[in-house]
Steps between C-alpha positions, in 0.01 A plus 500: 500500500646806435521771754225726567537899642311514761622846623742779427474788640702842664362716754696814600538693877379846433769752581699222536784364269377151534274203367398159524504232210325217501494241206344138543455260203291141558766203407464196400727288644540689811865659528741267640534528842134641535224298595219728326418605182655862460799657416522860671724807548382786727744785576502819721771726339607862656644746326617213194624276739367166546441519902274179566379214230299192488511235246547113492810476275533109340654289761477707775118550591316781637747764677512877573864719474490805730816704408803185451305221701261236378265374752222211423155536486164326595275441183107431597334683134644774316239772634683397885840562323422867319328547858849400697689677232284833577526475887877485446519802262309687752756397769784645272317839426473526873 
């Protein structure tokens, strides 16, 4: 099957120099090391630099990179993930 776009979309800070990305496609297979059916990239980037990003990278499953580390994380649907990804950005803008 080939993949499907789901989403892809950018949404700026006002008054900020700063945005959110998110792109997920539907796969099938899943990604190797996933055990779902997406392949997804979300990133927060300030002022052109990269600061926090999701994605699930073949062979290495879902993880997060804040700044130079790469931390796992918990996948339970995709709407739980953009909602985990958004409580961290929010945590970073603080």
């Amino acid at each position: 099957m080939p993949a499907e776009l789901l989403i892809k979309k950018r949404d700026y800070f006002p008054g900020e120099d700063a945005f959110t990305s998110i792109t997920v496609w539907a796969v099938d297979p899943s990604i190797r090391g996933s055990r779902h059916g997406y392949k997804y990239s979300m990133a927060y980037v300030v002022r052109g630099v990269c600061v926090m990003r999701y994605d699930n990278e073949a062979g290495k499953g879902d993880h997060k990179h804040i700044g130079d580390t790469e931390l796992p994380v918990t996948f339970s649907g995709m709407d739980d993930l953009i909602n985990q990804f958004f409580d961290d950005v929010d945590r970073l803008r603080r």
